[in-house]
FIPATI-947658 format. One record per atom (N, C-alpha, C): residue in three letters; atom name; z, x, y. Coordinates in steps of 0.05 Angstrom, whole numbers, plus 32768, in hexadecimal, padded with zeros to 4 digits. Each point is the difference from the previous one (the first is absolute). Layout:
! residues N
{code=ALA | site=CA | Z=Z | X=X | Y=Y}
...
! end
This chain:
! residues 112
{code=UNK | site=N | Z=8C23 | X=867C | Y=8912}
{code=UNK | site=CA | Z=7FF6 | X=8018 | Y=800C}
{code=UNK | site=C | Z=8003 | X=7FFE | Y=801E}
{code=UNK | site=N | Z=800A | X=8017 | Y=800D}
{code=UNK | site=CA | Z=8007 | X=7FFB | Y=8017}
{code=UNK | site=C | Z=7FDF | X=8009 | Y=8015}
{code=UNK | site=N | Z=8005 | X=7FFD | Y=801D}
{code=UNK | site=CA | Z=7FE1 | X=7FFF | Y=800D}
{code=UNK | site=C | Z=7FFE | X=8019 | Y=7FFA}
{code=UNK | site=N | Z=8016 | X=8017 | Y=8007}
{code=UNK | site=CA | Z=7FEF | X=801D | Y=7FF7}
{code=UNK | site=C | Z=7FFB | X=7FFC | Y=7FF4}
{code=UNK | site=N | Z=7FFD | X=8000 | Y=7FE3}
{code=UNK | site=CA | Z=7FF9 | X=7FFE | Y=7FE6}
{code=UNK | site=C | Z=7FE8 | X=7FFA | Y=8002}
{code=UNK | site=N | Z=7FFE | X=7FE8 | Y=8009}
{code=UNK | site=CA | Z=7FDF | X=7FFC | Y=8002}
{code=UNK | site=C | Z=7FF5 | X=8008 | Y=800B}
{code=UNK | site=N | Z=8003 | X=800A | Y=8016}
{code=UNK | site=CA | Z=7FED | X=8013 | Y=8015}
{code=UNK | site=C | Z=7FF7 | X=8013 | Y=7FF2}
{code=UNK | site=N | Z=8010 | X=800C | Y=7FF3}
{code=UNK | site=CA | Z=7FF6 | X=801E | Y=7FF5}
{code=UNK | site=C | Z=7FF3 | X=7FFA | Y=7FDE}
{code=UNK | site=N | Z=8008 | X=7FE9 | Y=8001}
{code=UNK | site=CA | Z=7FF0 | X=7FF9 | Y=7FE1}
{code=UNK | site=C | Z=7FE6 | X=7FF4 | Y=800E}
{code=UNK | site=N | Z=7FFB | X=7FF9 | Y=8011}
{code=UNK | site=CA | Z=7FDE | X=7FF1 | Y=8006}
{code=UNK | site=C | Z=7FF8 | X=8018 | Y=8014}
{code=UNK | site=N | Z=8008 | X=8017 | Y=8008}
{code=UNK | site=CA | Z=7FF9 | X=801C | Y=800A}
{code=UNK | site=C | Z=7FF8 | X=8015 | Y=7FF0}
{code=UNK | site=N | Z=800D | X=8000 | Y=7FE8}
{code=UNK | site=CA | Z=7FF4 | X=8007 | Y=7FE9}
{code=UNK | site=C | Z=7FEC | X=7FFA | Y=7FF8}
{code=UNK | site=N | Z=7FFD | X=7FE1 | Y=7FFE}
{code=UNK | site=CA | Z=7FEA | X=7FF7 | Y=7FEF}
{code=UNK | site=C | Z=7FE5 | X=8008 | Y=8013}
{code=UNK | site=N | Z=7FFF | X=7FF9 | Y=8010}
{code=UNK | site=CA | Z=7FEF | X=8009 | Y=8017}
{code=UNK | site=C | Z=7FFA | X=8019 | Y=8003}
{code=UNK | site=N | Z=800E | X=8017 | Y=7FF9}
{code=UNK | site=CA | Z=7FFD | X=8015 | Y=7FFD}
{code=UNK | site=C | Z=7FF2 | X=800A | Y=7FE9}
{code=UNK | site=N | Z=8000 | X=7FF2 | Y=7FEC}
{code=UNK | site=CA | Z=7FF4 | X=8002 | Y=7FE7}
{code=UNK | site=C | Z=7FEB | X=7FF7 | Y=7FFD}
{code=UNK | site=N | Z=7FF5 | X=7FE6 | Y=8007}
{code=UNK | site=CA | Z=7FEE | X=7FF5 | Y=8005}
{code=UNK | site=C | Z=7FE5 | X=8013 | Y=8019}
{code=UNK | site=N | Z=800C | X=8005 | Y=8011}
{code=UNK | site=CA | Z=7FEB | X=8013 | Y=8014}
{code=UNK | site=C | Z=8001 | X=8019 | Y=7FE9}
{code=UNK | site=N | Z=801B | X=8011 | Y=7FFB}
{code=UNK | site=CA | Z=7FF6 | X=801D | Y=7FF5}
{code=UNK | site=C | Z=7FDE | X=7FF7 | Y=7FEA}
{code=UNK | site=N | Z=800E | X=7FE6 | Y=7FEF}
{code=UNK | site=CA | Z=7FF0 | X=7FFB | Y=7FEE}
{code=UNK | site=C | Z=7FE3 | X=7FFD | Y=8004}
{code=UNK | site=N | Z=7FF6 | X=7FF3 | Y=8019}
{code=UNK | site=CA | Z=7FEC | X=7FF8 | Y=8005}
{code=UNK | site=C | Z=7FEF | X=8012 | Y=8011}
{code=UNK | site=N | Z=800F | X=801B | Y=8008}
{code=UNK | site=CA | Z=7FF7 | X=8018 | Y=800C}
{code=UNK | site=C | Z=7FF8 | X=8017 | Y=7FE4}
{code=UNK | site=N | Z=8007 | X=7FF7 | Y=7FF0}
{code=UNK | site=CA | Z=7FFE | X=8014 | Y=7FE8}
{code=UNK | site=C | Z=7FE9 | X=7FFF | Y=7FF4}
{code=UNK | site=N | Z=7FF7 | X=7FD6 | Y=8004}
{code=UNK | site=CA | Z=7FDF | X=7FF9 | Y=7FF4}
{code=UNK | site=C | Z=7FEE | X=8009 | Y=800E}
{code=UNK | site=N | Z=8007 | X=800E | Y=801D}
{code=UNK | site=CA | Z=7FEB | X=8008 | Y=800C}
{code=UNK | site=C | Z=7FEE | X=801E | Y=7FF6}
{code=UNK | site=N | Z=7FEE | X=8003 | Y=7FFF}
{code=UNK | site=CA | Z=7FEF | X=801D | Y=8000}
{code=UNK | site=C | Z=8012 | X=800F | Y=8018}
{code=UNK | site=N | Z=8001 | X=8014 | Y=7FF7}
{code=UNK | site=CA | Z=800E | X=8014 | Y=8013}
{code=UNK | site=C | Z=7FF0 | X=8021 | Y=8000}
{code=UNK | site=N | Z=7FEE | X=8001 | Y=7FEF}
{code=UNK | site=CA | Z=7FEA | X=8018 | Y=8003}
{code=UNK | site=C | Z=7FE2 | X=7FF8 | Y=7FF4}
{code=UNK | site=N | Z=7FF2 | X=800E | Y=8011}
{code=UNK | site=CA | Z=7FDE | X=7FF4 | Y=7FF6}
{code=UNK | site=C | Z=7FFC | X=8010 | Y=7FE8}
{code=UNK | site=N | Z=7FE7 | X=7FF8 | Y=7FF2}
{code=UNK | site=CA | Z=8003 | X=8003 | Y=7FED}
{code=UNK | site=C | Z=7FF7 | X=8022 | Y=7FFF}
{code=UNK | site=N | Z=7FF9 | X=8015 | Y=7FEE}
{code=UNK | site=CA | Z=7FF8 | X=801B | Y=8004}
{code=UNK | site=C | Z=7FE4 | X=8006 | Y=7FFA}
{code=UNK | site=N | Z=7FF3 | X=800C | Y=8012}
{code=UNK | site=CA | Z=7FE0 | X=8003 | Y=7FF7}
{code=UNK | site=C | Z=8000 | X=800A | Y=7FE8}
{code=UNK | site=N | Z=7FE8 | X=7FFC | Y=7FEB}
{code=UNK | site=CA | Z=7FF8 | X=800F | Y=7FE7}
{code=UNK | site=C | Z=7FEE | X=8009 | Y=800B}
{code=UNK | site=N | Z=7FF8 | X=8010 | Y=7FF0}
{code=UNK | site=CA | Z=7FDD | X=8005 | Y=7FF3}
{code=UNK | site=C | Z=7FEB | X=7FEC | Y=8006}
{code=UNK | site=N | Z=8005 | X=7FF0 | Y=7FEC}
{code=UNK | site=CA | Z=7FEC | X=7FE1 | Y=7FFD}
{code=UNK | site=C | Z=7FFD | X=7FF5 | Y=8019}
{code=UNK | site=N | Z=8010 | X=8003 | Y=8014}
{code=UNK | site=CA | Z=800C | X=7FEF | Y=8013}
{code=UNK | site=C | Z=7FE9 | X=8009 | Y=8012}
{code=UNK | site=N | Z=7FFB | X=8019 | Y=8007}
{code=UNK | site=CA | Z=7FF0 | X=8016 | Y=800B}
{code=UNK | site=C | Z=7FDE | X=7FF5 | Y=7FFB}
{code=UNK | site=N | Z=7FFD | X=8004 | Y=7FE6}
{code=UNK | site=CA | Z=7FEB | X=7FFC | Y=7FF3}
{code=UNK | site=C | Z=7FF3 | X=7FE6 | Y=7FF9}
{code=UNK | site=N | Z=800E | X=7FED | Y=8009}
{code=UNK | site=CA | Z=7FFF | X=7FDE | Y=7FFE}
{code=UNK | site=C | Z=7FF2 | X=7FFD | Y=8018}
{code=UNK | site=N | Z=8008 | X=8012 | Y=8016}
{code=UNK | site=CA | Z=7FF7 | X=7FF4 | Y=801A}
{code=UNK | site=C | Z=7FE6 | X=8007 | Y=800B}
{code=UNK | site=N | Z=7FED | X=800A | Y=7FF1}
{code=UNK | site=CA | Z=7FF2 | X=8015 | Y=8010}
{code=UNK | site=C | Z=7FE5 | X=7FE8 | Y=8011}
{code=UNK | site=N | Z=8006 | X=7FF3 | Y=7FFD}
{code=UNK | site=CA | Z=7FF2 | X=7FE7 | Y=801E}
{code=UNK | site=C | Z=800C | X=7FFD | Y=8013}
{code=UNK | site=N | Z=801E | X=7FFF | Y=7FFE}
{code=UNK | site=CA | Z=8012 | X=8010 | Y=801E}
{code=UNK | site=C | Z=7FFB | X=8013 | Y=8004}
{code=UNK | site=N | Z=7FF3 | X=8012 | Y=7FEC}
{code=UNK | site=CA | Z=8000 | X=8021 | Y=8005}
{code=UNK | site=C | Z=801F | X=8003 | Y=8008}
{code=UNK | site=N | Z=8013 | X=8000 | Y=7FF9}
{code=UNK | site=CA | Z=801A | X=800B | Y=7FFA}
{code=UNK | site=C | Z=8010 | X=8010 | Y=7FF1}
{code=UNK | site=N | Z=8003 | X=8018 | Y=8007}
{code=UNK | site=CA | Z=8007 | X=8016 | Y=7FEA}
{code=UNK | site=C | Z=801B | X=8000 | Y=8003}
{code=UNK | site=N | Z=8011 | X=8010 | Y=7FEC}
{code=UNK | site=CA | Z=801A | X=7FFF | Y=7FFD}
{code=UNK | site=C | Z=800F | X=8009 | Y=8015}
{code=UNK | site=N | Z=7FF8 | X=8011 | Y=8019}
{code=UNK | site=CA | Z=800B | X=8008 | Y=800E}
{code=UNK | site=C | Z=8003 | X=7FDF | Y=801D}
{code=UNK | site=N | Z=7FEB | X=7FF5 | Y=7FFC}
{code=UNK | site=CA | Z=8002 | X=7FEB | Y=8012}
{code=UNK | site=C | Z=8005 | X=7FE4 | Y=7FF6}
{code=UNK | site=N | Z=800A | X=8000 | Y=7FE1}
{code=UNK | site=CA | Z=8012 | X=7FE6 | Y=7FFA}
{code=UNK | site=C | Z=801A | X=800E | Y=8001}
{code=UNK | site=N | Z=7FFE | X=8012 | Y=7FFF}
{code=UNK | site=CA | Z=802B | X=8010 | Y=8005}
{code=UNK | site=C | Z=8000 | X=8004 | Y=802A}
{code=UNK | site=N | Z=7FF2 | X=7FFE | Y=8004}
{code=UNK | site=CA | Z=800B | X=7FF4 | Y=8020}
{code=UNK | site=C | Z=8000 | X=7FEB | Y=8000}
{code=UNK | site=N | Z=7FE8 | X=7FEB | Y=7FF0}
{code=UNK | site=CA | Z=8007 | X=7FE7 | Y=8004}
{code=UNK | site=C | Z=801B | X=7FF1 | Y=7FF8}
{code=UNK | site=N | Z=800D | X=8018 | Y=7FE1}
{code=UNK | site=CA | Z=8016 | X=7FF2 | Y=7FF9}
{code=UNK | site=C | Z=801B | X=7FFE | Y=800C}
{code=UNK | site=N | Z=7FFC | X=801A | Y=8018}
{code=UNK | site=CA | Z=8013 | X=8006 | Y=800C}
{code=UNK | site=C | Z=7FFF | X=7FEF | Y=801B}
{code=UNK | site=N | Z=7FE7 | X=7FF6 | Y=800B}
{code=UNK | site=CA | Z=8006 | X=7FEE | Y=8018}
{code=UNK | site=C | Z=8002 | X=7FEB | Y=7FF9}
{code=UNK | site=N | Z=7FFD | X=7FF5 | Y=7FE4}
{code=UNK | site=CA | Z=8002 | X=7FEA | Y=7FF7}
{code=UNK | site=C | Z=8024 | X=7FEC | Y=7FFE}
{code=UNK | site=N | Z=8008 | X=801F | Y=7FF0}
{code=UNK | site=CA | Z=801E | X=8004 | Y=7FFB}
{code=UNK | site=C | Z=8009 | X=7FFE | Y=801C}
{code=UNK | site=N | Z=7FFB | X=8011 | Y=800B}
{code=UNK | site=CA | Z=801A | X=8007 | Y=8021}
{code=UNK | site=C | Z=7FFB | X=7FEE | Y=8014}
{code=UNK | site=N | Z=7FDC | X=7FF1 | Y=8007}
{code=UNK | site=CA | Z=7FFD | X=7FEE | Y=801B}
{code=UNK | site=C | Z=8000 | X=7FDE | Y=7FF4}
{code=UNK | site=N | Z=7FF8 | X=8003 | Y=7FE6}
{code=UNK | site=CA | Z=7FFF | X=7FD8 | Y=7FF7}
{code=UNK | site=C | Z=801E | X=7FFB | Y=7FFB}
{code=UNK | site=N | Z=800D | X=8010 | Y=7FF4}
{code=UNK | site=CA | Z=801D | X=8001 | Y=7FF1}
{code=UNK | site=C | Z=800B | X=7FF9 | Y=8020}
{code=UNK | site=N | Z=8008 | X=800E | Y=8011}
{code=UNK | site=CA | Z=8008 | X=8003 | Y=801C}
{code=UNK | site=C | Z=8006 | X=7FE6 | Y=8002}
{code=UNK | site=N | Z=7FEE | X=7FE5 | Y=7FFE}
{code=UNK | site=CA | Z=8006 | X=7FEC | Y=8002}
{code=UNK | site=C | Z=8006 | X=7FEC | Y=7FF4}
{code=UNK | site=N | Z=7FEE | X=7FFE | Y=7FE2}
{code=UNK | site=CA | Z=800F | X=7FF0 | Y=7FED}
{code=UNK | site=C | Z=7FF9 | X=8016 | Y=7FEB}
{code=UNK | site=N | Z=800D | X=7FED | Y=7FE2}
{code=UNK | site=CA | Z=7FF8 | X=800D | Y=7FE2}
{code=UNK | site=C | Z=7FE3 | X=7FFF | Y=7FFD}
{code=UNK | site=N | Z=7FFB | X=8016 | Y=7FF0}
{code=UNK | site=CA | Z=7FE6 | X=8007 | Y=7FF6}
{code=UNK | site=C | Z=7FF1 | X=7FEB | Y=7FF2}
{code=UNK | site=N | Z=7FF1 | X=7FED | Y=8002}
{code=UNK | site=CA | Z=7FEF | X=7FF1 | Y=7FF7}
{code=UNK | site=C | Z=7FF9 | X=8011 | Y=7FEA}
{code=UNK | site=N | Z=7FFC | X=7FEA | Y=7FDC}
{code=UNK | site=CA | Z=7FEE | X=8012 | Y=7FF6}
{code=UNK | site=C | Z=7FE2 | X=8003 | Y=7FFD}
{code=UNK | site=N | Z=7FF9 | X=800D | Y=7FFE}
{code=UNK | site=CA | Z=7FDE | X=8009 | Y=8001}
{code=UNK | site=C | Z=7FF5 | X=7FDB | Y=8000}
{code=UNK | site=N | Z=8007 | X=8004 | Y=7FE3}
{code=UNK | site=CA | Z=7FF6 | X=7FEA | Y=7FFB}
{code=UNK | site=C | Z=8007 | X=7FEA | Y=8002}
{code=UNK | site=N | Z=800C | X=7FFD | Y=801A}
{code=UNK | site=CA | Z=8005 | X=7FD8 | Y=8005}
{code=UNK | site=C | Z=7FEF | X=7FFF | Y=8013}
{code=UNK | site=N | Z=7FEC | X=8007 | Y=8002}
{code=UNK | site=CA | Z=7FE6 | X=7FF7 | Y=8013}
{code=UNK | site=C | Z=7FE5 | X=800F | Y=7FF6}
{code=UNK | site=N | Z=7FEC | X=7FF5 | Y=7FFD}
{code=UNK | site=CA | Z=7FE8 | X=800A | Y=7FF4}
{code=UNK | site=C | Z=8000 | X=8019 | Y=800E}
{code=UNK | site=N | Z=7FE1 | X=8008 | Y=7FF2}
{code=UNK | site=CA | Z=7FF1 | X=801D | Y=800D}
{code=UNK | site=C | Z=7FF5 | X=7FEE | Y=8020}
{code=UNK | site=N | Z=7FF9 | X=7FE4 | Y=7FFF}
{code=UNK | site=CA | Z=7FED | X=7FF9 | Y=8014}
{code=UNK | site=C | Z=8013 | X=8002 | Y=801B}
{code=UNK | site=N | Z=801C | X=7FF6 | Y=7FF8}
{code=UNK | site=CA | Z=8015 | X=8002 | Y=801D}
{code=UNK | site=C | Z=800B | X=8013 | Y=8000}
{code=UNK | site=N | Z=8006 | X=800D | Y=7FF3}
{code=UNK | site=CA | Z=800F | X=801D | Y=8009}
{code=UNK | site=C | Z=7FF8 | X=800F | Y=8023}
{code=UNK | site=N | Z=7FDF | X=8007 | Y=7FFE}
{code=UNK | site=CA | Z=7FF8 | X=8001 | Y=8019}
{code=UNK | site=C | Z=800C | X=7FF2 | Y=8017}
{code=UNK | site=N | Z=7FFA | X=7FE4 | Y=8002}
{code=UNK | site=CA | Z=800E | X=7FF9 | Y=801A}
{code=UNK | site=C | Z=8019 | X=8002 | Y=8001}
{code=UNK | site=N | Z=800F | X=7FF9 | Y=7FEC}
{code=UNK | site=CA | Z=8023 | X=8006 | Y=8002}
{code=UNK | site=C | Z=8005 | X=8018 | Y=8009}
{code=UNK | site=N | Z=7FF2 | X=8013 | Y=7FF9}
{code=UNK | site=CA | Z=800E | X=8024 | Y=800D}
{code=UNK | site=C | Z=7FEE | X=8004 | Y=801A}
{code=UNK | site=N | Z=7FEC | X=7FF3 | Y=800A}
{code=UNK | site=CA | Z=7FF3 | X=7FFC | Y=801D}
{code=UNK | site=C | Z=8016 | X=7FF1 | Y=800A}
{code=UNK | site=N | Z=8008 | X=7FEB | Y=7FFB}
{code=UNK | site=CA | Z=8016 | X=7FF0 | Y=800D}
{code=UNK | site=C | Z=8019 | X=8009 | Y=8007}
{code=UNK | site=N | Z=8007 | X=8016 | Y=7FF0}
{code=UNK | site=CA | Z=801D | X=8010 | Y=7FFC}
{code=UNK | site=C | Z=7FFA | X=8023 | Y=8015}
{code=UNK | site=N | Z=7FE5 | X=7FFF | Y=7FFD}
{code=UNK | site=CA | Z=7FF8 | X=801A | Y=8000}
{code=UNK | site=C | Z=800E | X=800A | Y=8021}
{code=UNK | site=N | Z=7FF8 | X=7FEB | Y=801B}
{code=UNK | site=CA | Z=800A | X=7FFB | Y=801C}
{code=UNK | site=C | Z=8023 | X=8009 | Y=8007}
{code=UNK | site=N | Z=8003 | X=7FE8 | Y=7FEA}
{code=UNK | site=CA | Z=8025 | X=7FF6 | Y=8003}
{code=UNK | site=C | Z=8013 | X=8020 | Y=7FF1}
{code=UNK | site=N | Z=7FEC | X=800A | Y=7FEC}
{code=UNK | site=CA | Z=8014 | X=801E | Y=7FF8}
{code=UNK | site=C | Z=7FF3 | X=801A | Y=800B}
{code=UNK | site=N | Z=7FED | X=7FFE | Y=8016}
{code=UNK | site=CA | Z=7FF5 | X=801A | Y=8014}
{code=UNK | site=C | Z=7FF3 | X=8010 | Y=7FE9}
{code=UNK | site=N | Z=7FF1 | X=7FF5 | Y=7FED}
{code=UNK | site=CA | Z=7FEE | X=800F | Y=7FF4}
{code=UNK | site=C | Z=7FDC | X=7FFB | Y=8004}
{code=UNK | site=N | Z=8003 | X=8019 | Y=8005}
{code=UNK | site=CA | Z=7FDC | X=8010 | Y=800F}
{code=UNK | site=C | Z=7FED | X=7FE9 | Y=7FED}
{code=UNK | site=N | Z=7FE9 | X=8007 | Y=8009}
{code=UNK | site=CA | Z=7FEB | X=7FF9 | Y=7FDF}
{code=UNK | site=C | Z=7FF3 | X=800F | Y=7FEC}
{code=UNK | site=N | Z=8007 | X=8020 | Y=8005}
{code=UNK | site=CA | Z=8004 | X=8005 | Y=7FEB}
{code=UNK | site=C | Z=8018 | X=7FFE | Y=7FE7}
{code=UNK | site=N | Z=801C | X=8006 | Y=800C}
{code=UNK | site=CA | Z=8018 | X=7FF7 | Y=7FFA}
{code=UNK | site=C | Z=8003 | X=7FDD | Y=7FF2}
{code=UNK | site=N | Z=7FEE | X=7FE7 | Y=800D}
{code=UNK | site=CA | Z=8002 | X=7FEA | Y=7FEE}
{code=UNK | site=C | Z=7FE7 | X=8002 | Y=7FEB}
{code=UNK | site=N | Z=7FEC | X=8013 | Y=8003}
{code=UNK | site=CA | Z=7FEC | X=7FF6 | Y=7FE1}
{code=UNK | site=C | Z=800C | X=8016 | Y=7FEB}
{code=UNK | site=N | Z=8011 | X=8022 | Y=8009}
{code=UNK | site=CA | Z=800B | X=7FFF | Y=7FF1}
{code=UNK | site=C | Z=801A | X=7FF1 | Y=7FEB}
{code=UNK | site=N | Z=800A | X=7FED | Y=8010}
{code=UNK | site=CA | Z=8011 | X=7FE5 | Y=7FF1}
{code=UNK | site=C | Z=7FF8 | X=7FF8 | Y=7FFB}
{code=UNK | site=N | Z=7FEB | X=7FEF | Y=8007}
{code=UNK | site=CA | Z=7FEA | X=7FFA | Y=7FEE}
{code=UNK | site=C | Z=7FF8 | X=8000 | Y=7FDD}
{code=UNK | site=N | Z=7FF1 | X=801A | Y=800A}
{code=UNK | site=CA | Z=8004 | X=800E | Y=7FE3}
{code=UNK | site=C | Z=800F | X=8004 | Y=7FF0}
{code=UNK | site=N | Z=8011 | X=8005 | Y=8004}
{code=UNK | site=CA | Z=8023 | X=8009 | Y=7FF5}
{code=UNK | site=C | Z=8006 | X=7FDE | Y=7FEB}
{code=UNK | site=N | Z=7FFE | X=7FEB | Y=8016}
{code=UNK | site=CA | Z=8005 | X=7FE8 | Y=7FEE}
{code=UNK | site=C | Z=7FE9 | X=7FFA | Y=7FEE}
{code=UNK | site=N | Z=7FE3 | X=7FFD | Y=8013}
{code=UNK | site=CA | Z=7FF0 | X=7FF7 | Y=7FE9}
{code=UNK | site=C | Z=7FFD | X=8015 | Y=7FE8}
{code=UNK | site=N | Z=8007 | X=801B | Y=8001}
{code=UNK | site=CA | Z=7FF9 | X=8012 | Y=7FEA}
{code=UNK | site=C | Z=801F | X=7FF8 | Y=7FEB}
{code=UNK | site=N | Z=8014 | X=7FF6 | Y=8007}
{code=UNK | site=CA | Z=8012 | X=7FF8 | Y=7FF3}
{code=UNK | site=C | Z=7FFE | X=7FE5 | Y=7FF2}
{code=UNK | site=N | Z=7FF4 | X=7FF6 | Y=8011}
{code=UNK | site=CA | Z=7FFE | X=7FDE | Y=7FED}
{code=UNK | site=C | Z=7FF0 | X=8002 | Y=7FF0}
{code=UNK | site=N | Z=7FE9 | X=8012 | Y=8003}
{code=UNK | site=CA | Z=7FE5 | X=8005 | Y=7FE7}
{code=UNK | site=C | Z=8011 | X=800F | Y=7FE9}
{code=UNK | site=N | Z=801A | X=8014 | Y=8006}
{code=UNK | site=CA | Z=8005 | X=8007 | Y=7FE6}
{code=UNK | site=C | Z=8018 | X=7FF8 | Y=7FFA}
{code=UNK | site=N | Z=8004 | X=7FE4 | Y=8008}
{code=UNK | site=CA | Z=800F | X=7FF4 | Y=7FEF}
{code=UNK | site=C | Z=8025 | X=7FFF | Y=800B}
{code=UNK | site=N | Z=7FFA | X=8014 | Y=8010}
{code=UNK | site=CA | Z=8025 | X=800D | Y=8009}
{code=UNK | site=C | Z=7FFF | X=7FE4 | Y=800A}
{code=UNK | site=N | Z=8027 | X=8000 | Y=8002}
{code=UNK | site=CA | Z=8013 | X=7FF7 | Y=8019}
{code=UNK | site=C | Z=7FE7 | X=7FE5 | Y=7FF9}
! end
């Protein structure tokens, strides 16, 4: 095999390998329900303010890396992780407890 040959055979593979490993990523949050709404009512979070949460969730966390899911961190850290994030993606405090909500009302029902 001559060096082109291999260039474009280990350019390939590399190409395959990233497409591949971009494809395991979450690429949309998950979609409010009903339940989702009605799970939260100690956030007091109604459907209209986990669907902003899902949308600043999607467009300012995404912005930087893939979507964590709900549930690779308890209900107890969720809080400081999106206080921690909340600075670095210019979201208000109303704007981070609705993300907030949006995740913890997702990990209680199970989504993502």
């Amino acid at each position: 095999m001559g060096t082109r040959a291999f260039v474009i055979g280990v350019g390939g593979l590399i190409s395959a390998l990233v497409l591949a490993g971009c494809e395991s990523a979450p690429r949309t949050s998950a979609p409010v329900s009903a339940g989702m709404a009605t799970g939260t009512a100690s956030q007091q979070a109604d459907a209209t303010a986990l669907g902003t949460g899902r949308t600043l969730y999607a467009a300012r966390c995404a912005a930087c890396h893939t979507l964590p899911k709900a549930a690779a961190h308890s209900a107890e850290q969720w809080p400081a992780l999106v206080a921690g994030m909340a600075k670095r993606s210019g979201l208000n405090p109303e704007q981070s407890q609705q993300v907030l909500a949006y995740i913890l009302a997702t990990r209680s029902s199970g989504q993502r």
